[in-house]
C-alpha positions in Angstrom: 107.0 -110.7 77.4 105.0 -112.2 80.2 105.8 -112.1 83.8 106.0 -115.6 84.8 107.0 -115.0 88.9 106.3 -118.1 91.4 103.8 -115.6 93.3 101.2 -117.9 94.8 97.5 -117.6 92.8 95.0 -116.6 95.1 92.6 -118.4 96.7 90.0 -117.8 93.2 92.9 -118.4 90.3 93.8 -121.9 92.3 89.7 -122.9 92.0 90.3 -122.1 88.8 93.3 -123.7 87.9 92.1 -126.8 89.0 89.1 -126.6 87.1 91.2 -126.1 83.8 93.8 -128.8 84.8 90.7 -131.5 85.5 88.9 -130.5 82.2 92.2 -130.4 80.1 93.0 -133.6 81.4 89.4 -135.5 80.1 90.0 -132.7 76.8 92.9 -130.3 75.7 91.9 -126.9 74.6 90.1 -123.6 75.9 87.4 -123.3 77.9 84.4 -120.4 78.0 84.5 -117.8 81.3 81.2 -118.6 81.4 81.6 -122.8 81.9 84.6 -121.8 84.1 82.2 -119.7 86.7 79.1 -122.3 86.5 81.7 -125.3 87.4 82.8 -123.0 90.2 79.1 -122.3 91.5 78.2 -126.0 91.4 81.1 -126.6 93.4 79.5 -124.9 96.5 82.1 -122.7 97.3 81.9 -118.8 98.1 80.3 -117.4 95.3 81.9 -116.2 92.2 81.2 -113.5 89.9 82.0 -112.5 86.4 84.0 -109.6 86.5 86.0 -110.6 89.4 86.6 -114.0 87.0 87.4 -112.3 84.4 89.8 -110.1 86.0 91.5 -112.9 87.6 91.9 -114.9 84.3 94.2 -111.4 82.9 96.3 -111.4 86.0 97.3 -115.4 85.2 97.7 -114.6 81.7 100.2 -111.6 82.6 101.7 -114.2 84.2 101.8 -116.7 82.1 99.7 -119.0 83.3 97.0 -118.6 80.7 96.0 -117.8 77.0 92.5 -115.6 76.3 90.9 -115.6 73.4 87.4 -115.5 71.7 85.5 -118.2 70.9 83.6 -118.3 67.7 80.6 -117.5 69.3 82.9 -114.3 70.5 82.4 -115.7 73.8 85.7 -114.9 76.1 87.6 -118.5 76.8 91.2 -119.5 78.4 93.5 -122.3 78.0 96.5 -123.6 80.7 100.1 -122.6 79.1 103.1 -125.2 79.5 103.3 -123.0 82.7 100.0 -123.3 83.8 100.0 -126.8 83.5 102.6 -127.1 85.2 101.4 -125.2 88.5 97.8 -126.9 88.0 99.1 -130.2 88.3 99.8 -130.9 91.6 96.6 -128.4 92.9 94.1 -130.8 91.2 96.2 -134.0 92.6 95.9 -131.9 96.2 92.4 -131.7 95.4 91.4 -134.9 94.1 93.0 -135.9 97.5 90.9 -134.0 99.4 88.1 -134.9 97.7 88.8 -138.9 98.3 89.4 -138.3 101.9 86.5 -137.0 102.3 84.6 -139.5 101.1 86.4 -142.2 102.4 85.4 -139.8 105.9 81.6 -140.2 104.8 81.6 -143.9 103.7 80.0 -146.2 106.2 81.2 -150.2 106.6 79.2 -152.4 108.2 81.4 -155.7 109.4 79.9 -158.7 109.4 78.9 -160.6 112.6 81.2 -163.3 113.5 81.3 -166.6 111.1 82.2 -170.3 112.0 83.2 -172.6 109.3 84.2 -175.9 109.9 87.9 -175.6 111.8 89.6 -178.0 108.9 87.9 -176.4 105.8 90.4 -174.2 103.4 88.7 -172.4 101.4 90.2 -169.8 98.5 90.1 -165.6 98.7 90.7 -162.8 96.7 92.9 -160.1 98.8 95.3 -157.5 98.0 95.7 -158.7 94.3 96.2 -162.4 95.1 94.4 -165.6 96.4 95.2 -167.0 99.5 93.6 -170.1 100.8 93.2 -170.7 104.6 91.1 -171.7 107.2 90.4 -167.8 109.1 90.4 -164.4 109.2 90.9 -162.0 111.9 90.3 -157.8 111.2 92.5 -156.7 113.6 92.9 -153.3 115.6 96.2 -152.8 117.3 96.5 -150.6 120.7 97.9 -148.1 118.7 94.8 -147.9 116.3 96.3 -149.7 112.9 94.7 -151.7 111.9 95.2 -155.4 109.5 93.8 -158.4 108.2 95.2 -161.8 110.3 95.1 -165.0 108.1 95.8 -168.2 109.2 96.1 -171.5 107.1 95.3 -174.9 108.4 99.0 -175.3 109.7 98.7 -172.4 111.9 100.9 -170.1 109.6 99.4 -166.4 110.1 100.2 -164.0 107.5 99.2 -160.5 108.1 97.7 -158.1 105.3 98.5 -154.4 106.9 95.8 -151.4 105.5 93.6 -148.7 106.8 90.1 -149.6 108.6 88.5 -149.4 105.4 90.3 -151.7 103.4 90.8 -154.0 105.9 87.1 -153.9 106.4 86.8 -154.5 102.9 89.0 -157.3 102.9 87.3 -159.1 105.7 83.8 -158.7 103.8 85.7 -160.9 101.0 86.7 -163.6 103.5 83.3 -163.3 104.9 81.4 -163.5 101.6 83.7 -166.5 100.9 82.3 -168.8 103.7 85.6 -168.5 106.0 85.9 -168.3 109.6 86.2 -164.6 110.4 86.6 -162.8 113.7 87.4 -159.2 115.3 89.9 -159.2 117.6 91.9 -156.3 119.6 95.7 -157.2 119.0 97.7 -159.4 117.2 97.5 -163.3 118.0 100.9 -165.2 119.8 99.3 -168.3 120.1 102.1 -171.1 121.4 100.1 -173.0 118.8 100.9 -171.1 116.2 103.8 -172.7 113.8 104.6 -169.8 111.5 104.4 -165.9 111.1 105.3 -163.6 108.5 104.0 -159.7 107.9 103.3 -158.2 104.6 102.8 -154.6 104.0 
């Protein structure tokens, strides 16, 4: 019977793991040591080696983790058990994270300069999975670092699209690309002109 204890896996079996859980997902089934330790090296982590691989692939299966077998090729290969899945899951989603943040750290946005359409002319804009039609937008950055996207229609009604500096940057490139009015401002606008005001997350 297998020993399937909650002992954390190791700083190796999660890399591992999460290469399984990421391949099962895009195809069930098992997967050659030898694939499993050249995904690992291309991932430019500390090195890895065969035998210590190979070792480390036993110690999940005592556990339960994993199934070994041969390939036809008599290659050694392993597969996720309901187990393994299981613990994989959430690793590669912690990963997958990582991964996305870190490239969201590296990405580069350039905001347009300021535009200046004609005051009275609506025009019609994508955003946040719907179209809004009004005269201006503001990308926004509050005292407190958040950031949104300010809208205002031709009666002075400001609707406020709330998101990281990315999206909002993203957002405001629409409006810009669109032929509105945009602006950067630091805070939210109180105009006394201002007839309306309503927030969405």
């Amino acid at each position: 019977m297998k020993n399937t204890g909650t002992r954390r896996p190791s700083p190796l079996q999660r890399r591992v793991l999460i290469v399984l859980a990421a391949l099962d997902a895009k195809r069930p089934g098992p997967v050659a040591t030898r694939d499993i330790e050249r995904l690992l090296e291309q991932g430019g982590d500390a090195p890895v080696y065969g035998p210590n691989l190979r070792a480390s692939c036993r110690r999940m299966e005592d556990t339960g983790l994993l199934r070994t077998l041969r390939a036809p090729n008599l290659q050694l290969a392993v597969e996720l058990t309901a187990a393994g899945r299981e613990m994989a899951a959430p690793l590669l989603a912690d990963e997958q994270e990582r991964v996305l943040a870190e490239q969201r750290k590296a990405q580069i946005c350039v905001l347009p300069l300021s535009r200046q359409a004609p005051a009275a002319e609506r025009r019609p804009v994508w955003l946040h999975n719907r179209w809004y039609t009004v005269n201006r937008a503001d990308y926004v950055i509050r005292l407190d670092g958040t950031t949104c996207l300010q809208l205002r229609d031709e009666g002075g009604q400001v609707t406020r699209l709330n998101g990281d500096p990315l999206q909002v940057a993203e957002w405001l490139q629409a409006c810009h690309d669109a032929g509105l009015d945009i602006r950067i401002q630091i805070n939210e606008s109180d105009a006394p002109a201002e007839t309306g005001n309503k927030e969405e997350s």
